[in-house]
C-alpha positions as CSV (number, residue, x, y, z in Angstrom):
1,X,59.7,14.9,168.1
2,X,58.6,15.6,165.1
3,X,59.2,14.4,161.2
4,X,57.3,15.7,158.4
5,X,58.1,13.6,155.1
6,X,57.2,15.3,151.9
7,X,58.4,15.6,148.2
8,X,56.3,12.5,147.1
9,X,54.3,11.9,143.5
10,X,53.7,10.6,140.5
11,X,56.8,9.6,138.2
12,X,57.6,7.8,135.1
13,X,60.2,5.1,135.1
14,X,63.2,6.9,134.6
15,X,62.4,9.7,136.3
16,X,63.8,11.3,139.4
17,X,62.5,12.7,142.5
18,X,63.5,14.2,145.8
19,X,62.1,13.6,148.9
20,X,63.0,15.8,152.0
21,X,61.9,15.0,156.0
22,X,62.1,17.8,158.2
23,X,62.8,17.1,161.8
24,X,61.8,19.3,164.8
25,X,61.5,18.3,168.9
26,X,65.6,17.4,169.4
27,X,68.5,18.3,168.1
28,X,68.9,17.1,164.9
29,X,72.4,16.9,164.7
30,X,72.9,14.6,167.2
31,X,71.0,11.8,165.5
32,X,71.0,9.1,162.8
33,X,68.2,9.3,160.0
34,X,66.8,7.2,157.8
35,X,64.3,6.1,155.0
36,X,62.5,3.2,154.6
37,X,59.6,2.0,152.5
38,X,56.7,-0.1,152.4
39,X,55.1,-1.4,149.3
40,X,51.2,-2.1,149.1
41,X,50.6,-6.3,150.4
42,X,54.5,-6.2,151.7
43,X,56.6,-5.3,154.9
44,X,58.2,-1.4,155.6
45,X,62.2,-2.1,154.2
46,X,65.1,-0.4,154.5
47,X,66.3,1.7,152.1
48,X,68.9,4.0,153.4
49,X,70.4,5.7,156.3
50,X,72.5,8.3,157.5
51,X,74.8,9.3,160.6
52,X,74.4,11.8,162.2
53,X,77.6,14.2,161.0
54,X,76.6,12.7,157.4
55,X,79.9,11.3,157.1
56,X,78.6,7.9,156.9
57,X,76.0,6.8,154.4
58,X,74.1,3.3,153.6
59,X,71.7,2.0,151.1
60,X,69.7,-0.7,150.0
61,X,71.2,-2.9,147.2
62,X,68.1,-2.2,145.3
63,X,68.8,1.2,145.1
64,X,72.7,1.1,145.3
65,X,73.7,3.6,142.4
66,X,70.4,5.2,142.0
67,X,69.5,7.1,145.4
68,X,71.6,9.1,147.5
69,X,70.9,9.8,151.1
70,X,71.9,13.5,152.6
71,X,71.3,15.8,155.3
72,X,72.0,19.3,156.2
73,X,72.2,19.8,160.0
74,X,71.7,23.6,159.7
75,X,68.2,23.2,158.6
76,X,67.1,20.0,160.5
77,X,66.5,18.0,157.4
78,X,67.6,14.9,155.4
79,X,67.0,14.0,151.6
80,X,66.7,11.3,149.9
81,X,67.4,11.9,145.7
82,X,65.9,9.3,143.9
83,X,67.4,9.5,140.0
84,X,66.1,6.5,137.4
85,X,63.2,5.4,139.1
86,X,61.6,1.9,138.5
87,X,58.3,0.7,139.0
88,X,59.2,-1.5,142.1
89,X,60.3,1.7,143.8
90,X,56.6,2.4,144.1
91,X,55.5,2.6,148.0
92,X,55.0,4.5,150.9
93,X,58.0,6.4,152.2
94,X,58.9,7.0,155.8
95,X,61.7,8.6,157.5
96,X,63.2,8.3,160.9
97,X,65.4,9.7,163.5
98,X,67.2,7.4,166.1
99,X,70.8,7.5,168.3
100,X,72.4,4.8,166.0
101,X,72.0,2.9,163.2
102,X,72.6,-1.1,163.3
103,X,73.8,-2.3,160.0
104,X,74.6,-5.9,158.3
105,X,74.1,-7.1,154.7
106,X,70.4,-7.2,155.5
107,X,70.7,-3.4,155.7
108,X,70.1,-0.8,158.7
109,X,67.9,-0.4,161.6
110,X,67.8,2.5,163.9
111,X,68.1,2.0,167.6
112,X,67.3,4.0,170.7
113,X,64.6,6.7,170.7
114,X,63.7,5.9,167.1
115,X,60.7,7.8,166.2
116,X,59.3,7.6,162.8
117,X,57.5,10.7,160.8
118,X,54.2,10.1,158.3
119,X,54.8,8.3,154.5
120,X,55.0,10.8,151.5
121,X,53.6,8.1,148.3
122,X,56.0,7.3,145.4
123,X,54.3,6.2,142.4
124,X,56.7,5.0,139.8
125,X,54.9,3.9,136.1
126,X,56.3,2.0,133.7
């Protein structure tokens, strides 16, 4: 299994960008994705997820309003639009693929066969 995170760069505050993962080794359809950052000195967060028909949809409450997660099945990849972006949304991004997603008000985890692609870098400036 594969993921390949791209779409990363250098933003003012404000500013919007979208990041896409492409998926390859399984059938993409059949799985739960999701993004997650890690900030430099701090631990990788959640920041949202997806099912696997897209029907369902989580998020961060830092980014509640401001990011929307999507996915299109037919070409193996999942988005994540990031419109007015603030400085604290600078960090390395990472997707990843698992069977489900386990969610509370602490936010989602992926379970079974999680596998986890390479970080695209969002710098936000103020």
């Amino acid at each position: 299994v594969q993921l390949q995170a791209s779409g990363g760069g250098l933003v003012q505050a404000g500013g919007s960008l979208r990041l896409s993962c492409a998926a390859s080794g399984r059938t993409f359809s059949s799985y739960a994705m999701g993004w997650f950052r890690q900030a430099p000195g701090k631990e990788r967060e959640f920041v949202a997820a997806i099912s696997w028909s897209g029907g369902s949809t989580y998020y961060a409450d830092s980014v509640k309003g401001r990011f929307t997660i999507s996915r299109d099945n037919a070409k193996n990849t999942v988005y994540l639009q990031m419109n007015s972006l603030k400085p604290e949304d600078t960090g390395d991004y990472y997707c990843a693929s698992g069977v489900g997603l386990d969610c509370s008000g602490y936010g989602c985890r992926l379970i079974k066969s999680v596998y986890w692609g390479q970080g695209t870098q969002v710098t936000v400036s103020s």
